[in-house]
C-alpha positions as protocol buffer text, in pm:
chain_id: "A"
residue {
  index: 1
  type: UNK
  ca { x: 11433 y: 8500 z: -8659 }
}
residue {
  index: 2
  type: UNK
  ca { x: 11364 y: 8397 z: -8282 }
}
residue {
  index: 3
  type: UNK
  ca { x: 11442 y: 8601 z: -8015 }
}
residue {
  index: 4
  type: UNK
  ca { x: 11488 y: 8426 z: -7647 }
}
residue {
  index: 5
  type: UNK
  ca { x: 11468 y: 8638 z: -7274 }
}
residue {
  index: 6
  type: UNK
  ca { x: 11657 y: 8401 z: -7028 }
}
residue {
  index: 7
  type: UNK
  ca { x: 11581 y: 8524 z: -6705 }
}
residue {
  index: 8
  type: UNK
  ca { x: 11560 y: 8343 z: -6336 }
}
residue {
  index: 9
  type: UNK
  ca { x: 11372 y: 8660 z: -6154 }
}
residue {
  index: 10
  type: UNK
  ca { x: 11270 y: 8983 z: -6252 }
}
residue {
  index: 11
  type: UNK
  ca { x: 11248 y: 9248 z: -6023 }
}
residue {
  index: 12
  type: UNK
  ca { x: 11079 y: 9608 z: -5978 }
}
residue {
  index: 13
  type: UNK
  ca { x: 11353 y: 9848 z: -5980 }
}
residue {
  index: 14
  type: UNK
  ca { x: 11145 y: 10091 z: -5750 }
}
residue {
  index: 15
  type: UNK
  ca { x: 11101 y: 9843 z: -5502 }
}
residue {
  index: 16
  type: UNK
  ca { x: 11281 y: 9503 z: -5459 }
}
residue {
  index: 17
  type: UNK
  ca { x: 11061 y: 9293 z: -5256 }
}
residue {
  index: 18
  type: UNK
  ca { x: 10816 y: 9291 z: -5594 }
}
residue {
  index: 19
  type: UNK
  ca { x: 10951 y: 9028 z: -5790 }
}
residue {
  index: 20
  type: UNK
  ca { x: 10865 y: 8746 z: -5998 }
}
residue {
  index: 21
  type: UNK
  ca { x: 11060 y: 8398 z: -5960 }
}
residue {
  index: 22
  type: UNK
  ca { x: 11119 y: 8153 z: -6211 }
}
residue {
  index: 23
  type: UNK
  ca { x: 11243 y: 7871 z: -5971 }
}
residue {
  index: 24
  type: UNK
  ca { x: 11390 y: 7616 z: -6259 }
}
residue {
  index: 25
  type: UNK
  ca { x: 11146 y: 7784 z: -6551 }
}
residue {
  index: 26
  type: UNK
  ca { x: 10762 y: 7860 z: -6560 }
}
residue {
  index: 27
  type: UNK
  ca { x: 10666 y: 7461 z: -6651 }
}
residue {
  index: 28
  type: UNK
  ca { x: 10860 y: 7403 z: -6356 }
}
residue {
  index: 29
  type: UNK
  ca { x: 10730 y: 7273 z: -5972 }
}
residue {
  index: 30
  type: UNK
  ca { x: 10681 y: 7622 z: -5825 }
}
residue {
  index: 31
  type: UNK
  ca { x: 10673 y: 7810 z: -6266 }
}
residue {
  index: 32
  type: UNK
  ca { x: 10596 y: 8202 z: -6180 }
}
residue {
  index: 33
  type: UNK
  ca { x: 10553 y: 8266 z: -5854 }
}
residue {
  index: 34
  type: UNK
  ca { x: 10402 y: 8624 z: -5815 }
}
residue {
  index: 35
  type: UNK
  ca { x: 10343 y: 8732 z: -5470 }
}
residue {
  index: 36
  type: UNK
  ca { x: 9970 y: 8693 z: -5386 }
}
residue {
  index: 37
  type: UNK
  ca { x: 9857 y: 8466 z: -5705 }
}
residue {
  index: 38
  type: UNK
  ca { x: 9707 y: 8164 z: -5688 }
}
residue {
  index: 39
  type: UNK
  ca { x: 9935 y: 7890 z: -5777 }
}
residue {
  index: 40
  type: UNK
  ca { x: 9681 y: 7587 z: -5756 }
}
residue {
  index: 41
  type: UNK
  ca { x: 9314 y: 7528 z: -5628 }
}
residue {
  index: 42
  type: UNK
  ca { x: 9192 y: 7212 z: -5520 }
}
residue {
  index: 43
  type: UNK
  ca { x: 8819 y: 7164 z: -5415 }
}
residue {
  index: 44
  type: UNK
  ca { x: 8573 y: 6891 z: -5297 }
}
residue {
  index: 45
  type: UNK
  ca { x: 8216 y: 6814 z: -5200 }
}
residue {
  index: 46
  type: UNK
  ca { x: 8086 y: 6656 z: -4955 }
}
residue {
  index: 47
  type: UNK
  ca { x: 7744 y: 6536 z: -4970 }
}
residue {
  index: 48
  type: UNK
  ca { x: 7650 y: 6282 z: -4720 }
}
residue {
  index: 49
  type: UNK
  ca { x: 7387 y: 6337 z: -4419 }
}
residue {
  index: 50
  type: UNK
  ca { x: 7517 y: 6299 z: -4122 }
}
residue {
  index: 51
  type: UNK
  ca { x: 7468 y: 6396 z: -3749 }
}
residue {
  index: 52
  type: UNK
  ca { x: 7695 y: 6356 z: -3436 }
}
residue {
  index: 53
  type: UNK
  ca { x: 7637 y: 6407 z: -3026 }
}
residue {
  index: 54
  type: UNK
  ca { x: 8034 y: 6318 z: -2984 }
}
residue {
  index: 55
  type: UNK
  ca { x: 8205 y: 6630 z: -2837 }
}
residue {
  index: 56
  type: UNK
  ca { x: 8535 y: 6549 z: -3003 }
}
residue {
  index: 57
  type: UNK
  ca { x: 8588 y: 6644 z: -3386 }
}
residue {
  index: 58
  type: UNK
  ca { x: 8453 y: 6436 z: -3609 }
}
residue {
  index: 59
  type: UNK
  ca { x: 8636 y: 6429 z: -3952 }
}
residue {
  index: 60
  type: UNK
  ca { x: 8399 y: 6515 z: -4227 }
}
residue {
  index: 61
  type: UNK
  ca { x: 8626 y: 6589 z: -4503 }
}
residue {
  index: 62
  type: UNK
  ca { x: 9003 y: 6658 z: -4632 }
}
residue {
  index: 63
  type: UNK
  ca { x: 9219 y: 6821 z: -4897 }
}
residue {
  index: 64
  type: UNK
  ca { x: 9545 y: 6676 z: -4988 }
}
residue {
  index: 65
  type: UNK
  ca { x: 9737 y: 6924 z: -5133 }
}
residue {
  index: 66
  type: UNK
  ca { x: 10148 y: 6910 z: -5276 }
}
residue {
  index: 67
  type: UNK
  ca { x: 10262 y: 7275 z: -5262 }
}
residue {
  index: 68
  type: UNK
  ca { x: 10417 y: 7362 z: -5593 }
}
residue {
  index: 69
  type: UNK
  ca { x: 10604 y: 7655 z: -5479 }
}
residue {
  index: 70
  type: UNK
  ca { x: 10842 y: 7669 z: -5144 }
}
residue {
  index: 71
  type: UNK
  ca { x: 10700 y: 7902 z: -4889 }
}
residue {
  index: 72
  type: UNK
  ca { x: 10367 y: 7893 z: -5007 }
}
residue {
  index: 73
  type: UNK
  ca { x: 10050 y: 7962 z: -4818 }
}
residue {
  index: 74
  type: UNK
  ca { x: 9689 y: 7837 z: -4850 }
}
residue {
  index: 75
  type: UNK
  ca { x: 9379 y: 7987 z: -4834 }
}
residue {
  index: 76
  type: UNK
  ca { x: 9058 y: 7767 z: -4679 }
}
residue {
  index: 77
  type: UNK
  ca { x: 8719 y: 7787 z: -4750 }
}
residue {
  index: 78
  type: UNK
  ca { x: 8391 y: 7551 z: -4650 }
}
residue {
  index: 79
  type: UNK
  ca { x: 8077 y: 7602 z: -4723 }
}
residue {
  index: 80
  type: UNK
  ca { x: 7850 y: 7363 z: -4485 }
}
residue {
  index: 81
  type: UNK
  ca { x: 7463 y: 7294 z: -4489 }
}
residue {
  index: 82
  type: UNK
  ca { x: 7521 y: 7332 z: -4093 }
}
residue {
  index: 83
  type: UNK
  ca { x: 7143 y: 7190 z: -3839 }
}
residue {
  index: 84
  type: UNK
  ca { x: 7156 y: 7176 z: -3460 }
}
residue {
  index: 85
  type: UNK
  ca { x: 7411 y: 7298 z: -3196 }
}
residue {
  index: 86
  type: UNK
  ca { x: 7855 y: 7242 z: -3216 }
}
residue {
  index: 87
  type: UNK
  ca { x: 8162 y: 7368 z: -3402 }
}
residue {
  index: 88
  type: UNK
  ca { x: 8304 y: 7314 z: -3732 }
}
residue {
  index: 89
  type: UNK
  ca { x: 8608 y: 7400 z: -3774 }
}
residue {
  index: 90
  type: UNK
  ca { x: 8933 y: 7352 z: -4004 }
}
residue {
  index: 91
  type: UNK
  ca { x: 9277 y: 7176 z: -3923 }
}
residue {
  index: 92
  type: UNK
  ca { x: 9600 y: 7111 z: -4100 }
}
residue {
  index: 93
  type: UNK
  ca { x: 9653 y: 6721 z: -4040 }
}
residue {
  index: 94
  type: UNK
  ca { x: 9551 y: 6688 z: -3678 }
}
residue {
  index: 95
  type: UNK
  ca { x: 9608 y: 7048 z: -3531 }
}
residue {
  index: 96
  type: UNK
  ca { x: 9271 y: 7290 z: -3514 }
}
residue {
  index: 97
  type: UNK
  ca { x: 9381 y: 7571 z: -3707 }
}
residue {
  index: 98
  type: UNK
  ca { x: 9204 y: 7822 z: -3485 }
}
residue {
  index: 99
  type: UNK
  ca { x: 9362 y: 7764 z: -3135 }
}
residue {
  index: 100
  type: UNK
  ca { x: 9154 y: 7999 z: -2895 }
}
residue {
  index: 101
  type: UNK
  ca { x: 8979 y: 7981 z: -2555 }
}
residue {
  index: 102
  type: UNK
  ca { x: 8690 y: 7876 z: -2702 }
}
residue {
  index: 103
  type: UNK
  ca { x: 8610 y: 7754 z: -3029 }
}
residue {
  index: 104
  type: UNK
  ca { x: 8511 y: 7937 z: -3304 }
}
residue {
  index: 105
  type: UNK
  ca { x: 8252 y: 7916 z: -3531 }
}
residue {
  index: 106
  type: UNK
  ca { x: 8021 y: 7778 z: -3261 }
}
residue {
  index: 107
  type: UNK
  ca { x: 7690 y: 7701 z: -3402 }
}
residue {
  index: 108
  type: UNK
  ca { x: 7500 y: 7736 z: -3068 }
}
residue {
  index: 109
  type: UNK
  ca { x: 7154 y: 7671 z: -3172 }
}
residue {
  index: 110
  type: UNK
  ca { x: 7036 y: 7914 z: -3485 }
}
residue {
  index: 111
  type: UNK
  ca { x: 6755 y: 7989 z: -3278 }
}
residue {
  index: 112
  type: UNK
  ca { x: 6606 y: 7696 z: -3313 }
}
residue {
  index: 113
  type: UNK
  ca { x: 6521 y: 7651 z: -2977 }
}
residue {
  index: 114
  type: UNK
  ca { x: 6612 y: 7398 z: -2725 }
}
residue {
  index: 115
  type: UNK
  ca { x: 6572 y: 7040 z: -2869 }
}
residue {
  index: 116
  type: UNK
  ca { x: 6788 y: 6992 z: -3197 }
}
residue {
  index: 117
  type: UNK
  ca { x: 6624 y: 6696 z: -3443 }
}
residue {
  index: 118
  type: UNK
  ca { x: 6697 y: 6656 z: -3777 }
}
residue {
  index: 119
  type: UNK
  ca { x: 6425 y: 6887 z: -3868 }
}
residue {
  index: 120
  type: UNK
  ca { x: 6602 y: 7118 z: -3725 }
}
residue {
  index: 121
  type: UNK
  ca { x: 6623 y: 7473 z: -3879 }
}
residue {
  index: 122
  type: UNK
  ca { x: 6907 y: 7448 z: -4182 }
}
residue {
  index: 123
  type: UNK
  ca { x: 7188 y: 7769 z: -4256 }
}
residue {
  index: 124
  type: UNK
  ca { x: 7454 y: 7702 z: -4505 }
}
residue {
  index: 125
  type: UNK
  ca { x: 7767 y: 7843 z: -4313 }
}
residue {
  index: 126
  type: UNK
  ca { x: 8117 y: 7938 z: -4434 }
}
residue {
  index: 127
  type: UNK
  ca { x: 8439 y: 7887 z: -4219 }
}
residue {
  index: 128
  type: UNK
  ca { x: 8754 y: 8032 z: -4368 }
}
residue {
  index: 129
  type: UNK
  ca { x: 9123 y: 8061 z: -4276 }
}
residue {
  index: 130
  type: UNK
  ca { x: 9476 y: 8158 z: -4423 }
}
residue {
  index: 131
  type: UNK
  ca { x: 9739 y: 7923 z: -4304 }
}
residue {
  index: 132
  type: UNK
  ca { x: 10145 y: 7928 z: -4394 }
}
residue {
  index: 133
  type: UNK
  ca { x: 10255 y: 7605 z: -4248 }
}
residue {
  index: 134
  type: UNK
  ca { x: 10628 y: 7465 z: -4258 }
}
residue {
  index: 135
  type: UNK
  ca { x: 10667 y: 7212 z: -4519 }
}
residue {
  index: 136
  type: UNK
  ca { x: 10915 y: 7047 z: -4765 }
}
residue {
  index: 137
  type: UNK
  ca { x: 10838 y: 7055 z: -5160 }
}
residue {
  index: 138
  type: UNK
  ca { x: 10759 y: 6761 z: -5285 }
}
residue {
  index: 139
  type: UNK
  ca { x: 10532 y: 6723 z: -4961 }
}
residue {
  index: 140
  type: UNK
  ca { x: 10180 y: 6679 z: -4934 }
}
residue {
  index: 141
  type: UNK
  ca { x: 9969 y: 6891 z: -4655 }
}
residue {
  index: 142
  type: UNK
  ca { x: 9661 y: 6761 z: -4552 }
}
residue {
  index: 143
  type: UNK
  ca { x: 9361 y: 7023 z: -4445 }
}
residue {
  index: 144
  type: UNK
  ca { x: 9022 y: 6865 z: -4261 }
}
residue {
  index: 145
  type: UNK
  ca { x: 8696 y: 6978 z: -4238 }
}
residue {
  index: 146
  type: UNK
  ca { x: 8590 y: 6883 z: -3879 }
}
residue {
  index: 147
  type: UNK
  ca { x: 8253 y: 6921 z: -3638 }
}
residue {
  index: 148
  type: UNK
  ca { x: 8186 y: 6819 z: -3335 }
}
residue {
  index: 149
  type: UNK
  ca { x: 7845 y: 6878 z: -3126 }
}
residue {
  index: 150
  type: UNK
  ca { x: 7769 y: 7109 z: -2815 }
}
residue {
  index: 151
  type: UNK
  ca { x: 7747 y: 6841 z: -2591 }
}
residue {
  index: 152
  type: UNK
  ca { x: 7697 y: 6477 z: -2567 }
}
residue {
  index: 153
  type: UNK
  ca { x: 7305 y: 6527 z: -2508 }
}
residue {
  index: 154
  type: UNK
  ca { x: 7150 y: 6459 z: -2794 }
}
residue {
  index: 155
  type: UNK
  ca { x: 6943 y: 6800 z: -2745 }
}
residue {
  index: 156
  type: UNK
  ca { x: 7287 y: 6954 z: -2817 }
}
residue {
  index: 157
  type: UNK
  ca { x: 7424 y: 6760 z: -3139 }
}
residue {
  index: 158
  type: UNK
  ca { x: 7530 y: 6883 z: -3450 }
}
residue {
  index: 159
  type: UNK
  ca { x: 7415 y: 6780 z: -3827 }
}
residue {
  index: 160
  type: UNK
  ca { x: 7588 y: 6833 z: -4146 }
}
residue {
  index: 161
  type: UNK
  ca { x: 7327 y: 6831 z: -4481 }
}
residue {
  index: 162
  type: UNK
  ca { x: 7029 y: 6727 z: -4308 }
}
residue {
  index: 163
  type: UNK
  ca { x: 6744 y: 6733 z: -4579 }
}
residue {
  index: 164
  type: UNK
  ca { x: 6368 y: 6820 z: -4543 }
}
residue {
  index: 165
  type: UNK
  ca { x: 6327 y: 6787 z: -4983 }
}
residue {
  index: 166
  type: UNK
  ca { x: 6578 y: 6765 z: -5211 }
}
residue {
  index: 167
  type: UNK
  ca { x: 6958 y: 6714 z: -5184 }
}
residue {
  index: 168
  type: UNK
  ca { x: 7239 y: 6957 z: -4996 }
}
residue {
  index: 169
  type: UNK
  ca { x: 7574 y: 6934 z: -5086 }
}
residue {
  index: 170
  type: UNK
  ca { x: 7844 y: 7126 z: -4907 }
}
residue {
  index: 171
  type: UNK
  ca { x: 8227 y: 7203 z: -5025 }
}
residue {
  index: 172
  type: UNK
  ca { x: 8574 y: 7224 z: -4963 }
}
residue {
  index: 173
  type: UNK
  ca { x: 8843 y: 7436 z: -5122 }
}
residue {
  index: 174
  type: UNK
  ca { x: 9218 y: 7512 z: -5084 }
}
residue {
  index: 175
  type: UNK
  ca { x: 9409 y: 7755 z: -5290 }
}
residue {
  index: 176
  type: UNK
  ca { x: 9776 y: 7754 z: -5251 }
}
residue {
  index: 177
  type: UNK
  ca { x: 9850 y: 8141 z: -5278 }
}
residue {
  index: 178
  type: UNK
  ca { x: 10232 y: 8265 z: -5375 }
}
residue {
  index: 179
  type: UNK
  ca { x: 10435 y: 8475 z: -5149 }
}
C-alpha cells in the first residue's frame, strides 16, 4: 500500500513566516522554495588577457540567469586575476550594482608604484554583491562583470589575467537564493 501527502505549503506553527512553498509541485519552475536555499547556481570563466586605459566599463563577462522561483534573489561572486590601476565592478544588465560617490572596489595601484605595464604586480581579487531585482518568471536577468581603468593615461590602466608563466583564469558565479 502507498501512502500520498498532498500539500501546497507547510508552515511552522511557532512562527508563520517559516514556510516551505510548493508553487505547482517540487519538479515544478520555482519546486521547494525554502527561505535562504539555493535554488540554482550558474558559473563561468573567463580566461582571456586583456588590458584597458578606457575610463568607461568595459564588459568582461556575463551570467544569464532565468529565476526559477518568483521573488528570488541572487548572490554574486568574481574572482579576478586583477594588474594595474581601475575598478571592477558588477551590474545587472546595464546598471552598476554598487551606486556610490565613488566606486568601489578601486584597484588604485597594489603598490606597484607609479607606471602600470603588464608586468605589473598580479592579486587575484573577489567582488561580491546580493541583489533582489524586479523581474517576471519566465524572465532572464543578465549580471556583468565590468572594469574600467583609473584614467585614460596609460600609467593608470587596468589588466585582467595578465601572465608572467603559466595561465590565469578568473570566474563568475550567480546563485539564485530563495526568500
Amino acid at each position: 500500500m502507498t501512502s500520498v501527502l498532498l500539500v501546497d505549503t507547510i508552515k511552522n506553527s511557532l512562527d508563520s513566516a517559516d514556510t516551505i512553498a510548493f508553487p505547482g509541485g517540487i519538479n515544478a519552475p520555482g519546486g521547494i522554495n525554502a527561505p535562504g536555499s539555493v535554488i540554482q547556481v550558474k558559473h563561468t570563466t573567463y580566461g582571456t588577457t586583456t588590458n584597458t586605459s578606457s575610463t568607461s566599463y568595459v564588459d568582461l563577462c556575463n551570467i544569464v540567469i532565468t529565476p526559477k522561483s518568483a521573488g528570488s534573489s541572487f548572490f554574486l561572486l568574481a574572482n579576478f586575476s586583477w594588474s594595474g590601476k581601475g575598478v571592477l565592478n558588477l551590474f545587472e544588465g546595464s546598471t552598476q550594482i554598487h551606486s556610490h560617490s565613488t566606486d568601489p572596489y578601486v584597484m588604485w595601484g597594489m603598490n606597484q608604484g607609479s607606471a602600470w605595464n603588464s608586468n605589473s604586480l598580479r592579486a587575484l581579487i573577489t567582488v561580491t554583491a546580493y541583489n533582489s531585482p524586479t523581474y517576471t518568471l519566465g524572465n532572464s536577468v543578465t549580471y556583468h562583470v565590468k572594469y574600467r581603468a583609473r584614467s585614460a593615461s596609460g600609467d593608470n590602466s587596468a589588466g585582467i589575467n595578465e601572465q608572467t608563466s603559466g595561465s590565469t583564469i578568473s570566474n563568475f558565479t550567480v546563485m539564485e537564493i530563495a526568500q
